[in-house]
C-alpha positions in Angstrom: 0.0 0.0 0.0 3.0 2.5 0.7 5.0 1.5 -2.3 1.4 2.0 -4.8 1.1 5.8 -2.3 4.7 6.3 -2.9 4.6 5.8 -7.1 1.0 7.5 -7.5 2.3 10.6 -5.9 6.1 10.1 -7.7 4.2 9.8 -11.2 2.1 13.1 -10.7 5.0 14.9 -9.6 7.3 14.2 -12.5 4.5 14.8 -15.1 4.1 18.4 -13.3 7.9 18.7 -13.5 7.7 18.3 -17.1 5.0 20.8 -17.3 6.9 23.3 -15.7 6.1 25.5 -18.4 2.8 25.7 -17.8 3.1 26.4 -13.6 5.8 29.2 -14.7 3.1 31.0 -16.8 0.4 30.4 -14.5 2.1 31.9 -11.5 3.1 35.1 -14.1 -0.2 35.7 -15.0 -0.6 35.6 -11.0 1.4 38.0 -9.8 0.3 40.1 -13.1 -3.6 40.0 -12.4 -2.9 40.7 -8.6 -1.0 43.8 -9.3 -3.1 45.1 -12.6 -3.3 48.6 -13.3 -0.5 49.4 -10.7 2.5 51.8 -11.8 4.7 49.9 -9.3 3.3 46.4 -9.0 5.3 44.2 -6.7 7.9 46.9 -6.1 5.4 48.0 -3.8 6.1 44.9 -1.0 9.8 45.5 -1.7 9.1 49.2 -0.2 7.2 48.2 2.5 9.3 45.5 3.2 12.3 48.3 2.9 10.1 50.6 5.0 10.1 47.8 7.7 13.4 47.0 7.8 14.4 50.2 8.0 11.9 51.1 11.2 12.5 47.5 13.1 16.2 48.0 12.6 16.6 51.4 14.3 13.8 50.5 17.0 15.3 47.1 18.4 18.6 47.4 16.8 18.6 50.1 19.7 16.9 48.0 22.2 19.3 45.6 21.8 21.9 47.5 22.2 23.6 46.0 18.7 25.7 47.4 16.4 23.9 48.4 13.2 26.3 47.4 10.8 25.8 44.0 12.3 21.7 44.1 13.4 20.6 45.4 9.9 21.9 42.7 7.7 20.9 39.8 9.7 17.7 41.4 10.0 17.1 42.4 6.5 17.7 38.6 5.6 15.6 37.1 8.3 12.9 39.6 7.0 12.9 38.6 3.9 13.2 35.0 4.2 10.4 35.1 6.6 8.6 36.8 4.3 8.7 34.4 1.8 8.8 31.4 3.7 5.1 33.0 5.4 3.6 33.8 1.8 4.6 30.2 1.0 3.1 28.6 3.7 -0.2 30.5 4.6 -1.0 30.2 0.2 0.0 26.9 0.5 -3.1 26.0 2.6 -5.4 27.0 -0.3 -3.4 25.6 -3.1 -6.1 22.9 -4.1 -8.9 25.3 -2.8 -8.0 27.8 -5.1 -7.7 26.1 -8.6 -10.9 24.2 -7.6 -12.0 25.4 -11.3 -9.4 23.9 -13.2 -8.9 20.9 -10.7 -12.5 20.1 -11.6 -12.1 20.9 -15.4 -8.9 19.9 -16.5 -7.1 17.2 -16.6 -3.1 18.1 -15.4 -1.6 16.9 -12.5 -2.5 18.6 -9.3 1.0 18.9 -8.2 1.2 21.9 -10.9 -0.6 24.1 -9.1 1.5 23.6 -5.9 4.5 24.7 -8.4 2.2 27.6 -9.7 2.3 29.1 -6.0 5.8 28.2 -5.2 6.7 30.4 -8.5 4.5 33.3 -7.9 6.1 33.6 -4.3 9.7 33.4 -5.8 9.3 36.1 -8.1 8.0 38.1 -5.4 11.3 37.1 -3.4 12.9 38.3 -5.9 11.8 41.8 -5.9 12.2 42.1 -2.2 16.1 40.6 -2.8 17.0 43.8 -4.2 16.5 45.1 -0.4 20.2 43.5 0.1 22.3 45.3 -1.8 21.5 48.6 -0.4 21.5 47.6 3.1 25.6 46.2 3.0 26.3 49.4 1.0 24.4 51.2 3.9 26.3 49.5 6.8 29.6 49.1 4.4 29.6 45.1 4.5 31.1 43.1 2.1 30.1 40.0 0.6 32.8 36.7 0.9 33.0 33.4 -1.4 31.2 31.8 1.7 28.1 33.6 0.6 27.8 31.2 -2.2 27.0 28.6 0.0 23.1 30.3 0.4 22.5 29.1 -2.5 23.1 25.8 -1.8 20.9 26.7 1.3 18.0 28.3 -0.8 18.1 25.0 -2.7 17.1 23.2 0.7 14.7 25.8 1.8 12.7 25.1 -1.7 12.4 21.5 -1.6 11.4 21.6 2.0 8.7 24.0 1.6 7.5 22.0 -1.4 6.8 19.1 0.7 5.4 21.4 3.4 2.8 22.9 1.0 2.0 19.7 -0.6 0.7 18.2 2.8 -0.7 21.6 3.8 -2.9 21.6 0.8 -4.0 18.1 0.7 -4.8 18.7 4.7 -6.6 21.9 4.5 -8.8 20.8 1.2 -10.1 19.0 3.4 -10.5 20.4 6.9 -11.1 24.3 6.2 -10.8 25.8 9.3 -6.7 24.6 9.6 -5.6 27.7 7.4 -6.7 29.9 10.4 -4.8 27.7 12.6 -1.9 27.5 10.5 -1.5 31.8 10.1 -1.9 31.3 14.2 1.3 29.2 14.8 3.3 30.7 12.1 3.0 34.3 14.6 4.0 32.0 17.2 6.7 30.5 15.3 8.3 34.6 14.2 8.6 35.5 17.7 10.1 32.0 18.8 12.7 32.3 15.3 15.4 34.9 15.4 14.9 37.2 13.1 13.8 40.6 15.2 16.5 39.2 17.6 19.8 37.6 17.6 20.4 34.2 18.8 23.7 35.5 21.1 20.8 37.2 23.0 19.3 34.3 24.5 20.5 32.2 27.7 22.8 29.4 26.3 21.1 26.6 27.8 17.4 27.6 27.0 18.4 29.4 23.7 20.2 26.2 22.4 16.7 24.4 23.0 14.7 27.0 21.6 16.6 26.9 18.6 17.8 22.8 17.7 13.9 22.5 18.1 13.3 24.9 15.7 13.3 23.8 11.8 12.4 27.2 10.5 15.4 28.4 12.2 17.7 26.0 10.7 16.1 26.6 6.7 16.6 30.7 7.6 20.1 30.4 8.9 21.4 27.9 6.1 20.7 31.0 3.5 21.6 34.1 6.3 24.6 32.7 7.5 26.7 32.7 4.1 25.8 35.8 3.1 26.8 37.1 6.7 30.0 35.6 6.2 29.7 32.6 8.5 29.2 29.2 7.8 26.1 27.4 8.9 26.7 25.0 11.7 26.8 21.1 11.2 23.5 20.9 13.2 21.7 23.3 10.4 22.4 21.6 7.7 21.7 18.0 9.1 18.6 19.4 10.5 17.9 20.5 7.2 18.5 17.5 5.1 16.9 15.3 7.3 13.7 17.4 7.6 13.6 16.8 3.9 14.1 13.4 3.7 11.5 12.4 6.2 9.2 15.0 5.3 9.2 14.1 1.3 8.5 10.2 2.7 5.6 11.2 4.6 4.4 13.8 1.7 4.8 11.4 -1.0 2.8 8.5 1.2 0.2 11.3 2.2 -0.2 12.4 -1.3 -0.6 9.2 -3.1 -3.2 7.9 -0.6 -5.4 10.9 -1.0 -5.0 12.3 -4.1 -8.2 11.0 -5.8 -10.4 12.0 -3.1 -9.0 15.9 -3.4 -11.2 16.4 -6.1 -14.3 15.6 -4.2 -13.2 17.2 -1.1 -13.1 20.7 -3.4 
């Protein structure tokens, strides 16, 4: 029964793979019909996001007591990698809800619509990258060769939040109220992640627990640490790599066992 879950699930992911071209142009038209008839578009989140950054930085950076040249790049990257992760995960609880039309209508595998999301979110992402650049020119940091390693790290974020939204959407399709829930413990989750606040803030003991426990924590620091000029710990990237294994397991079995019933459930 796993092994028939497991090749279902495999089969309708690889024939979405190979219609990638069709998830790449729905997610445009997206992020185009959301932002219609606006001189700016999405450049509008990367200047609130900006705006943001800018106001949390001097507000807590001075709480803190930390220096800024240090505080407002590890903020701007949590941020934004929150950001995205968020958008990701709260859309990702309606990604079967809402293609219900051309679930019902059309004939392509389901997983394409889970790719549709994930590629309207990264185009977003990659408006609100351009954040970056001006805050090391602001605070006069450099970037190192070690900063190639977040991509490496972004690659590992993706596949885990595919998995993530996959179950979310199956989940949620069929019990309605869990998107509420789920926007609940992701504002648990911010002020439990350091992003607002830096992890040599916390008491050693109780801040090592707060953050090994914490998944999110090790996806955002795989991608902040690099470009900070640090190298992830040993810790974050077995975290990492072993939430994706696991999770893609239990996705795959979840997904094959359910997927003909999503329909229905819509």
């Amino acid at each position: 029964m796993g092994n028939s879950s497991v090749s279902i699930a495999f089969s309708d992911i690889v024939a979405a793979a190979r219609r990638y071209s069709l998830a790449g142009m729905l997610g445009w038209q997206d992020v185009r019909q959301r932002y219609r008839r606006s001189s700016l578009g999405p450049f509008w989140l990367t200047i609130s996001m900006g705006v943001m950054i800018g106001t949390i930085g001097l507000v807590f950076g001075g709480i803190f007591a930390t220096p800024m040249a240090d505080f407002f790049p590890f903020l701007s990257i949590g941020l934004i990698l929150w950001g995205f992760i968020s958008s990701v995960l709260t859309e990702g609880c309606t990604g079967f809800i809402g293609a219900e039309n051309i679930i019902k209508q059309l004939p392509i595998p389901l997983f394409v619509h889970i790719l549709r999301m994930m590629w309207r979110n990264i185009l977003i992402l990659g408006h609100n990258i351009l954040i970056l650049p001006l805050v090391f020119i602001f605070v006069g940091k450099p970037l190192h060769l070690i900063s190639l390693f977040s991509i490496f790290g972004m690659f590992l974020v993706l596949i885990n939040l595919l998995w993530i939204v996959l179950v979310l959407s199956i989940v949620c399709a069929r019990y309605r109220d869990l998107p509420q829930m789920i926007i609940s413990v992701l504002q648990v989750v911010f002020y439990i992640t350091p992003i607002m606040w830096m992890p040599t803030l916390l008491p050693k003991r109780i801040g090592l627990q707060i953050l090994n426990y914490n998944p999110l924590y090790h996806l955002i620091e795989i991608v902040r640490a690099p470009l900070l000029g640090e190298l992830p710990t040993m810790t974050n990237w077995v975290a990492s790599i072993l939430f994706a294994v696991v999770g893609w397991f239990v996705a795959l079995v979840i997904y094959g066992r359910y997927k003909r019933r999503i329909a229905y459930w819509l």
